[in-house]
Each structure stands twice: as structure tokens, then as C-alpha cells.
C-alpha positions as CSV (number, residue, x, y, z in Angstrom):
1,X,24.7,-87.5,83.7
2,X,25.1,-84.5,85.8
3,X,27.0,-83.0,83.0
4,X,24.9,-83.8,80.0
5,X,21.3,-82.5,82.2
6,X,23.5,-79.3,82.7
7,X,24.5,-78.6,79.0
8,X,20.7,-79.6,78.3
9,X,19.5,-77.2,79.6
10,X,21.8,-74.4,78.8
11,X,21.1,-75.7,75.3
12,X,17.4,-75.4,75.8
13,X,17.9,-71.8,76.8
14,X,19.5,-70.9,73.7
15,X,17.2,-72.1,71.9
16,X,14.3,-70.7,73.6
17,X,15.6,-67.8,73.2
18,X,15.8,-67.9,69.3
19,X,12.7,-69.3,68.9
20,X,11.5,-66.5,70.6
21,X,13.3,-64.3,67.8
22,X,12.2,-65.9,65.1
23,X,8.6,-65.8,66.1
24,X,8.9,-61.6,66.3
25,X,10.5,-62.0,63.2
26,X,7.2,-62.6,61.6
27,X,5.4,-60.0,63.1
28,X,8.0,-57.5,62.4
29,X,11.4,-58.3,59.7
30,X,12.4,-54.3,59.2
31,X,14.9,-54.2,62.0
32,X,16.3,-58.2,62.1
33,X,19.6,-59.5,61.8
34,X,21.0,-63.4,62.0
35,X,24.2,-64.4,62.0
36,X,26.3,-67.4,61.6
37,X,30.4,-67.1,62.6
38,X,33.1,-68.4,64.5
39,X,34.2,-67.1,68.2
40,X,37.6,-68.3,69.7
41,X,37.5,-67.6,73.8
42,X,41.2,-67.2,75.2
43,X,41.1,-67.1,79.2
44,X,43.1,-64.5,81.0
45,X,46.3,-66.1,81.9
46,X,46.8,-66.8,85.7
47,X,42.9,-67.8,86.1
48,X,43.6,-70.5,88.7
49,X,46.6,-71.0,91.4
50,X,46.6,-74.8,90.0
51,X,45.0,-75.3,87.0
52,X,44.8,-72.9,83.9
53,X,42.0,-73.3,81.5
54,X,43.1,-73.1,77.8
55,X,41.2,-71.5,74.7
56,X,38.7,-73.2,72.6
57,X,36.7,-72.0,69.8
58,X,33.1,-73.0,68.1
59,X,30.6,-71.5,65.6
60,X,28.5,-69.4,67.0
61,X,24.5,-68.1,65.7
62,X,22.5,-65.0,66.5
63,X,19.8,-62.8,65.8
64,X,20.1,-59.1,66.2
65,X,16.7,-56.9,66.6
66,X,17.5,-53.1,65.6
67,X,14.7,-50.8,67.3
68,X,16.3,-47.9,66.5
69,X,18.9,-46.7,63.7
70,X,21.2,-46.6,66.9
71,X,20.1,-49.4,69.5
72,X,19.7,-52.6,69.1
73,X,19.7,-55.7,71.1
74,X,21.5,-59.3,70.2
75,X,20.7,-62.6,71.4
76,X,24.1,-64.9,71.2
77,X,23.9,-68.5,71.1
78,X,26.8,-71.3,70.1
79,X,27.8,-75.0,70.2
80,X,29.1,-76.2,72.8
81,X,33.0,-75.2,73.5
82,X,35.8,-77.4,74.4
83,X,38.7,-76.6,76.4
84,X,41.9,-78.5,78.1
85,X,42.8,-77.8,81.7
86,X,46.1,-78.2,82.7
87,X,48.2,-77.9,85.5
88,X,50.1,-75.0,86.3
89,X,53.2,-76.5,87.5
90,X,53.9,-78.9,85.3
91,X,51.3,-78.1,82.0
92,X,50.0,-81.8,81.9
93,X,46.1,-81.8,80.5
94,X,44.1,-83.3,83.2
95,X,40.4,-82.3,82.2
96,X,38.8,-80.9,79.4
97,X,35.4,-79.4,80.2
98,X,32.5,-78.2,77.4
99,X,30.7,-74.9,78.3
100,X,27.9,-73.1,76.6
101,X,27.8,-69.3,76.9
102,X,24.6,-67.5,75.8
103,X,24.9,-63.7,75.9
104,X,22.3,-61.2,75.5
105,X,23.7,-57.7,74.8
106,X,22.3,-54.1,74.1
107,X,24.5,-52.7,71.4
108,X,25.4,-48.6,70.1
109,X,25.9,-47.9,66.4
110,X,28.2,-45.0,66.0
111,X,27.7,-44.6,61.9
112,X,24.0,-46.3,61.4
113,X,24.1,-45.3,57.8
114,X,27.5,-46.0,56.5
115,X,28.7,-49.0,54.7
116,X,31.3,-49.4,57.7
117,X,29.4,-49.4,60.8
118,X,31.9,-49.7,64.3
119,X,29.4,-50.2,67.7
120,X,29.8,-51.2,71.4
121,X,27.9,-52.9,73.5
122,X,27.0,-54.0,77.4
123,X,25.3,-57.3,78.8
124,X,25.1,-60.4,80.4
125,X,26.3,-63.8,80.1
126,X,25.2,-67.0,81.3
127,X,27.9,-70.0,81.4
128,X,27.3,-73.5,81.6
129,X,29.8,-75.9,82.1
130,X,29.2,-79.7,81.5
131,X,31.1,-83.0,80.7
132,X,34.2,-82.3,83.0
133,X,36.1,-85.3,82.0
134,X,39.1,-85.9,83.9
135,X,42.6,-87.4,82.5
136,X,46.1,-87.9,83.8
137,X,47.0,-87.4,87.3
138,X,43.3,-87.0,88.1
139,X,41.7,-89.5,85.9
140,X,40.2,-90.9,89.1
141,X,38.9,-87.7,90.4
142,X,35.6,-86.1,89.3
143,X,35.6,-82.3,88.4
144,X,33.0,-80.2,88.4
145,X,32.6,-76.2,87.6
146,X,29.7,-74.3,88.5
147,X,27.4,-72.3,86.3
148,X,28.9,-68.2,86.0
149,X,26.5,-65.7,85.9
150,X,28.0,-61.5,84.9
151,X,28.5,-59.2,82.5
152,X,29.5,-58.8,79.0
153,X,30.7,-56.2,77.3
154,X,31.5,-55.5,73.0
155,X,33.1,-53.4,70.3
156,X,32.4,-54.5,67.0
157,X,32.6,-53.5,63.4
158,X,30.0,-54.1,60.6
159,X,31.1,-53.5,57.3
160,X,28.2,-54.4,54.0
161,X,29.6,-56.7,51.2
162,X,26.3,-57.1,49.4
163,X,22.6,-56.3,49.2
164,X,21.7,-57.1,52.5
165,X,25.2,-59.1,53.6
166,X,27.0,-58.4,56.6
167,X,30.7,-59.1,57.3
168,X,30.8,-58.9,61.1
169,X,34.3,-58.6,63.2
170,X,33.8,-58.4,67.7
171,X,35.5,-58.6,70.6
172,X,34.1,-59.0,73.9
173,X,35.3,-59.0,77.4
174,X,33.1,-61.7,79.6
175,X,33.3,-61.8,83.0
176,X,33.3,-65.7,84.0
177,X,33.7,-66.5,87.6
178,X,33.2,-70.5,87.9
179,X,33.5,-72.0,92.0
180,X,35.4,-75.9,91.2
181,X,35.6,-78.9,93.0
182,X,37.9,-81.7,93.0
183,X,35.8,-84.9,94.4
184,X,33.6,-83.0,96.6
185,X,36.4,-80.9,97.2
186,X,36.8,-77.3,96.6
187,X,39.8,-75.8,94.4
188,X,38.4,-71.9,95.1
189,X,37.2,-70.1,92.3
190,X,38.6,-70.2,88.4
191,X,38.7,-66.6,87.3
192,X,38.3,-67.2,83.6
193,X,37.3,-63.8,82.0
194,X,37.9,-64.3,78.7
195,X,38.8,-62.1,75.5
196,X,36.2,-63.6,72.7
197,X,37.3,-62.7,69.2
198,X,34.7,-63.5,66.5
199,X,34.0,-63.3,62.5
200,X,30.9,-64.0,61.5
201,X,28.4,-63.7,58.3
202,X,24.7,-61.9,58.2
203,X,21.7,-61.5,56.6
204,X,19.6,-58.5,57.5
205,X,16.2,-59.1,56.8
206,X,13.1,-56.7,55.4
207,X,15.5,-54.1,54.3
């Protein structure tokens, strides 16, 4: 219950924060941007001395508010991700924990008026795990993982493929610290920091 109140809420934020979005968008549609895609996160290797979290992808939605023909700010929402975590030793699965990551970033265009437009950008994420089922050697034990709060960074590349159609291609670089416990009992910190490689579609609006 623990799990589902936690994934609630970092649900609620998400979309909060679109609604939000979508209510400038009617005041103002010149600069928007939403997007629909597909993100796959891949941990660094080595992220726990026991346990290593796997990758997992999901689809992913944002909206994208461009204030200048430079700067612009993104809003990052997704379902829910799943991914196994094994043991180190011997790779047997004995969770597999659901997170949602919502990530607001401030991006740079480099080309603003070309068909091909790379950009960077810099952050912050917020990461919510929930549902830390256990399996295997610790089916009896009950896992949890903290909530991670840091930064986020991106290069990207926008390339047009229609009137007003976006082909989008990012990497980011999170920085996802997460304190677990085993029954109560801590396991130290999971260092997760994943690469987050993404493809998604768009729809620039008003222009």
C-alpha cells in the first residue's frame, strides 16, 4: 500500500504538472511543443555492492514551452518503469521495482532555424520508486527504495519531417541516488545514474 500511495503521488505530480501546461497553452500556443516517444533507462553498471538494477523502458509524454528562438523549458512525464534487480554474485532476479521519473529541464538550441536542430540541456529530476516486489532468495523480505532527488542533464537532436512534425532523438545523464532497505534493514545506497536514450514524436503548436 506503501508502494501504490508512493507511485500515486509521483503520478499526481506529473500530471499536475501538464495540466499546468496545457492551461498556458491557451493563453499562449506560439512557442508549445508535446511529445509522445519511448525512453529506455540503462543504470551504470556496478550501482550496488549486492544487487544491480537492470534497464527498463516505457513511453514517455511532454510539453516543451519555447520563450525564446534559443531557450526553452520541457516538462517530462512517463509511465511507470519496470526493472529486475538481481544479485551480483550469482545474477538471480530477486525484486523488480516500478519508478516514475518526472524531469523538468531548461534546454539550448544551437540552429533555432534549421530543419536539423541539435540542443543541450540542464535540470532536475525527481524519482519515485514504488511496488518493490520481492522474488527468489528474498521472497520473504520486503524491499524498499527511497525517493532520489538531482540533476539532469541532455543533448538532443530535432530534425522536421512535416508541417509542424518533430522527429525527436535525446540522451540524458540522471543522477539517481536511492538509500534501500532490506526488512527494516539498510543495504547503503544504490547509485543508479542512468544513461536515458529516447525517440519520440511532436507536434508544435501555433506555428
Amino acid at each position: 500500500m506503501n508502494g501504490l500511495r508512493k507511485g500515486s503521488i509521483a503520478a499526481a505530480v506529473c500530471i499536475a504538472s501538464l495540466v499546468a501546461a496545457g492551461s498556458a497553452l491557451a493563453q499562449d500556443e506560439s512557442g508549445w511543443t508535446l511529445r509522445v516517444g519511448a525512453h529506455y533507462v540503462d543504470p551504470k553498471s556496478n550501482n550496488h555492492d549486492v544487487v544491480s538494477v537492470d534497464s527498463g523502458e516505457s513511453l514517455t509524454f511532454s510539453a516543451t514551452y519555447r520563450y525564446t528562438p534559443r531557450w526553452a523549458v520541457e516538462i517530462l512525464g512517463a509511465l511507470p518503469f519496470s526493472h529486475d534487480v538481481t544479485l551480483k554474485a550469482s545474477g538471480a532476479k530477486v525484486a523488480e521495482v516500478k519508478h516514475l521519473p518526472p524531469t523538468v529541464t531548461m534546454q539550448y538550441a544551437f540552429s533555432p532555424d534549421r530543419r536539423v536542430r541539435p540542443y543541450a540541456g540542464i535540470g532536475v529530476n525527481a524519482t519515485v520508486f514504488f511496488d518493490e516486489d520481492t522474488t527468489g532468495p528474498l521472497a520473504a523480505e520486503d524491499l524498499s527504495l527511497d525517493p532520489s532527488f538531482g540533476l539532469a542533464a541532455q543533448l538532443g537532436l530535432d530534425i522536421d519531417i512535416g508541417e509542424n512534425l518533430i522527429l525527436g532523438i535525446d540522451a540524458r545523464w540522471i543522477d539517481i541516488d536511492s538509500d534501500a532497505k532490506l526488512s527494516g534493514a539498510s543495504l547503503g545506497t544504490v547509485e543508479i545514474d542512468p544513461v536515458v536514450l529516447g525517440l519520440t514524436f511532436g507536434w508544435r503548436l501555433g506555428r
